[in-house]
VOGU-3710 file (C-alpha; in Angstrom, 3 decimals, decimal comma):
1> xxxxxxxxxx> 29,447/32,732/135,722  31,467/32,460/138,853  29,813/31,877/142,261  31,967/33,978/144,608  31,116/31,628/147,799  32,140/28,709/146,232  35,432/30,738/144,370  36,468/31,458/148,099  35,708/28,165/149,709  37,974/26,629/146,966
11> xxxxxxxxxx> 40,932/29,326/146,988  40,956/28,535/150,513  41,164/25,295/149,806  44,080/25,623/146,865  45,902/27,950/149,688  46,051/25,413/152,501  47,683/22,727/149,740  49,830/25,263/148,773  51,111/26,530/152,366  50,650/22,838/154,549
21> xxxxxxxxxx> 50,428/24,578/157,821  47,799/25,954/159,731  46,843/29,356/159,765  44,930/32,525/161,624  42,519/34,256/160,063  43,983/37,290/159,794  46,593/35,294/157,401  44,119/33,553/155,576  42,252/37,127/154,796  45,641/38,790/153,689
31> xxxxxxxxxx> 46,351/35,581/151,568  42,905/35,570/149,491  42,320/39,359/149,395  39,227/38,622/151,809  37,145/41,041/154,843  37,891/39,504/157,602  34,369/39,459/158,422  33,815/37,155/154,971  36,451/35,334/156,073  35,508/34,727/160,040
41> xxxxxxxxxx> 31,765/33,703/157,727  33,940/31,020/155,562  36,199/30,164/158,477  32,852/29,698/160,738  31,010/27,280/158,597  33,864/25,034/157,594  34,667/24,819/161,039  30,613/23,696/162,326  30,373/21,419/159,209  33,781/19,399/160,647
51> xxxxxxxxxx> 36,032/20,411/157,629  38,042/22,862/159,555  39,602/22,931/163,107  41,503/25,036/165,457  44,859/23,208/166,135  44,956/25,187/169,431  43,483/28,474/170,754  44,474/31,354/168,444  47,149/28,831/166,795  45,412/28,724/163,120
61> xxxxxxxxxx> 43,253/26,591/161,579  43,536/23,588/159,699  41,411/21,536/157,282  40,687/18,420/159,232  40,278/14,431/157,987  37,188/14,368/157,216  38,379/16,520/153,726  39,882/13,833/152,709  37,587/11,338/153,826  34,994/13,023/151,429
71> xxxxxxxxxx> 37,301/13,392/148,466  38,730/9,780/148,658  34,692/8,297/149,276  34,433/10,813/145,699  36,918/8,966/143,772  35,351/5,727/144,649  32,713/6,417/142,491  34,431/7,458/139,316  35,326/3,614/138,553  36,837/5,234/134,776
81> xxxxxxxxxx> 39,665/7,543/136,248  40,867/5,199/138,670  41,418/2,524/136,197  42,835/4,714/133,305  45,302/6,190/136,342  47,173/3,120/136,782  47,710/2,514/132,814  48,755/6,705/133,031  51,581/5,748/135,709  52,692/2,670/133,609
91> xxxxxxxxxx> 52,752/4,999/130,519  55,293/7,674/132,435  57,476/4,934/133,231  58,050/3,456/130,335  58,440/7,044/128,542  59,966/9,004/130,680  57,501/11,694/130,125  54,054/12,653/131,399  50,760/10,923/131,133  47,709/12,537/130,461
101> xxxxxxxxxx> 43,785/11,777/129,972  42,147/15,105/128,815  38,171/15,755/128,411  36,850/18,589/126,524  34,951/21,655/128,287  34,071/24,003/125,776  37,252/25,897/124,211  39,230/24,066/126,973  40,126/20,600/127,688  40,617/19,521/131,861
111> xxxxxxxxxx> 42,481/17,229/133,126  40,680/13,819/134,479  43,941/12,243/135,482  47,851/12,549/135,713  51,115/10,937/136,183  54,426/13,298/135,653  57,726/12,199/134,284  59,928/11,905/137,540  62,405/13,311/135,415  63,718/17,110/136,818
121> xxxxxxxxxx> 62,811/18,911/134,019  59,588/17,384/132,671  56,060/18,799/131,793  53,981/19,702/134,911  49,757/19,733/134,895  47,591/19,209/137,622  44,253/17,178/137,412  41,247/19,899/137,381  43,559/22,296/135,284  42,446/23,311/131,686
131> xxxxxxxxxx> 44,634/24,147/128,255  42,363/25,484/125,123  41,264/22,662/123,338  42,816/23,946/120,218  46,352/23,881/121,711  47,218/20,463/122,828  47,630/17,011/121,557  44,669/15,801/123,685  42,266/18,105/122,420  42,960/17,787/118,701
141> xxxxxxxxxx> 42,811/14,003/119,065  39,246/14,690/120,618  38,165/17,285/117,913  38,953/14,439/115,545  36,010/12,493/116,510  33,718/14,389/115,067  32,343/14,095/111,991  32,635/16,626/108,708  29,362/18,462/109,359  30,079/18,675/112,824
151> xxxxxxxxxx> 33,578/19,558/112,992  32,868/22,350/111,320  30,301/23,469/113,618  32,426/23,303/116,516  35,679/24,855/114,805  33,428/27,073/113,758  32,057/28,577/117,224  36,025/28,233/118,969  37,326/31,652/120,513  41,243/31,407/119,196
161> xxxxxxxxxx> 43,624/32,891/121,131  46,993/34,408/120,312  48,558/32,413/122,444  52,608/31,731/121,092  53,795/32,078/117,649  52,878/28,006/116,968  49,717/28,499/118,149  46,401/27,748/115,530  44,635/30,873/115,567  42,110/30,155/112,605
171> xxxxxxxxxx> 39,676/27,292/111,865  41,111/26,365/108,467  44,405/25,616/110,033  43,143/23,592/113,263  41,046/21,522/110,548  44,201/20,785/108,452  46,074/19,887/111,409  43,291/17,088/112,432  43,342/15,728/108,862  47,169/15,442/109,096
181> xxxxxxxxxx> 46,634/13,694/112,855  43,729/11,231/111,192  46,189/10,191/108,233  49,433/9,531/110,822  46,811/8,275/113,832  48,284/10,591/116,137  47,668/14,298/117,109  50,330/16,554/118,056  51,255/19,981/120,259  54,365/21,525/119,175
191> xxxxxxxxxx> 55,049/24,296/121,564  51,391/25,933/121,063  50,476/26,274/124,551  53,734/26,006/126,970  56,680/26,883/125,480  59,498/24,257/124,448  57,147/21,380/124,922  55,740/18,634/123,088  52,600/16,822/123,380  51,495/13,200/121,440
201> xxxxxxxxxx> 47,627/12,340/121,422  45,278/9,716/120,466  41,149/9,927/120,793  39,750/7,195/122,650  35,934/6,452/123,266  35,026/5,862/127,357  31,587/5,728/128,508  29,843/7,056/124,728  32,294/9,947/125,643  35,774/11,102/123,770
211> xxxxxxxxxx> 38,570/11,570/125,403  42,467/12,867/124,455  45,457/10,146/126,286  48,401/11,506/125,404  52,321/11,973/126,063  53,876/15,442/126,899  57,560/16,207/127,574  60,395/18,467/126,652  61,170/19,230/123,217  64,676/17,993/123,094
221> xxxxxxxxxx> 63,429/14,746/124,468  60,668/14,422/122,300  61,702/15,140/119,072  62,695/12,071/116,750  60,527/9,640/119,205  57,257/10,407/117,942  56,753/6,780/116,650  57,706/5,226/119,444  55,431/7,289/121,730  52,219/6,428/119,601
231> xxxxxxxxxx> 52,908/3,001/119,752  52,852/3,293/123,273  49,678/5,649/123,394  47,911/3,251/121,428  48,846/-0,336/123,120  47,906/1,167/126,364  44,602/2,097/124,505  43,827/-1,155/123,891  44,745/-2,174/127,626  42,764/0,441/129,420
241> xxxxxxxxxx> 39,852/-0,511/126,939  40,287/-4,493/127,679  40,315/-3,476/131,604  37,207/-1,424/131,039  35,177/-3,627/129,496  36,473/-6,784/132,080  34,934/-4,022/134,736  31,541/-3,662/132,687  31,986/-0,576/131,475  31,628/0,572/127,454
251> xxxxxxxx> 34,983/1,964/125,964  36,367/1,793/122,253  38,978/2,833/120,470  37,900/5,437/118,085  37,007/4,928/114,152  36,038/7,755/111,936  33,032/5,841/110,741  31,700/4,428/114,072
//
């Protein structure tokens, strides 16, 4: 269930990222589709709250500082992502490729935290963004975790999607694909959610939680390099988990029989 006020207030957020200038209102309700009296409403208490402000008389508005004041005094408290962030950016550097740490929301997994290849062509994600669970290295690697019982409980109550021809559209297949991931110690995406791209996972355990860290990149620069990428995946396991624990907080790598 969707909460319309709080659908707008972010759009309008997501729009002013996208555009980086200010803007009237009549813009803003053209952009999301709005009334303009719903949008004078949203425009109104932004603005009284401090979040928005008129950069002159009837030249647009703009979100203001304290937007990101709030966000940045957010991300102080999530001690986990901020850590695991720096060990992402060291990852896409030494790879090439993009960085990922994936948690699991249902039939999805979202993004916690990113760092893209600066290559040209490269895979793109943003943090906050979701790929089915199902269809990407991360997820796999955290569908691993669970036990028999319980794997097949929660392969059991996925919504597949047709997705791309490589996509796993059944239970019996996604299961076969985990055992294969277990035996190898790495999970992989080949082309199942964006096309021509492959993605390398591993489960790790943060906070009595699982999580997917994985590697995504073009095929072409993938392929053949799968060995090398785990090794890297799973050294900087063992680093974020050292780096965790040094700042009191529980993490693990993950063992079938834990």
């Amino acid at each position: 269930m969707i909460v319309k006020q709080v659908d707008h207030l972010l759009t309008l957020l997501e729009l002013f990222a996208q555009e980086k200038r200010p803007m009237t209102m009549t813009q803003i309700s053209d952009a999301m589709g709005l009334p303009k009296s719903s949008t004078h409403n949203l425009i109104e208490t932004l603005s009284v709250r401090g979040y928005l402000y008129e950069v002159r008389q009837r030249g647009g508005f703009y979100p203001s500082r304290k937007l990101l004041a709030t966000g940045e005094a957010i991300a102080d408290g999530d001690q986990v992502t901020t850590l695991i962030s720096e060990y992402l950016g060291r990852m896409a550097y030494e790879t090439g490729e993009t960085a990922l740490l994936a948690s699991r929301a249902g039939d999805d997994v979202i993004y916690l935290a990113v760092a893209e290849s600066r290559q040209s062509i490269r895979y793109h994600a943003e943090v906050g963004s979701r790929r089915p669970v199902y269809a990407t290295s991360g997820g796999k690697a955290i569908l691993s975790t669970y036990h028999d019982a319980a794997l097949e409980k929660e392969l059991g109550g996925i919504a597949f999607a047709d997705l791309r021809e490589n996509t796993i559209s059944n239970p019996e297949t996604l299961k076969t694909r985990i055992r294969e991931g277990n035996a190898r110690g790495f999970f992989l995406n080949l082309s199942e959610y964006t096309p021509d791209v492959t993605g390398i996972g591993i489960p790790v355990k943060i906070e009595g939680r699982p999580l997917g860290l994985s590697i995504a990149g073009p095929n072409y620069r993938m392929e053949d390099r799968y060995s090398e990428f785990a090794d890297c995946l799973h050294r900087t396991s063992e680093e974020i988990i050292r780096a965790l624990h040094a700042a009191g907080l529980s993490a693990d790598l993950y063992h079938k029989s834990s």
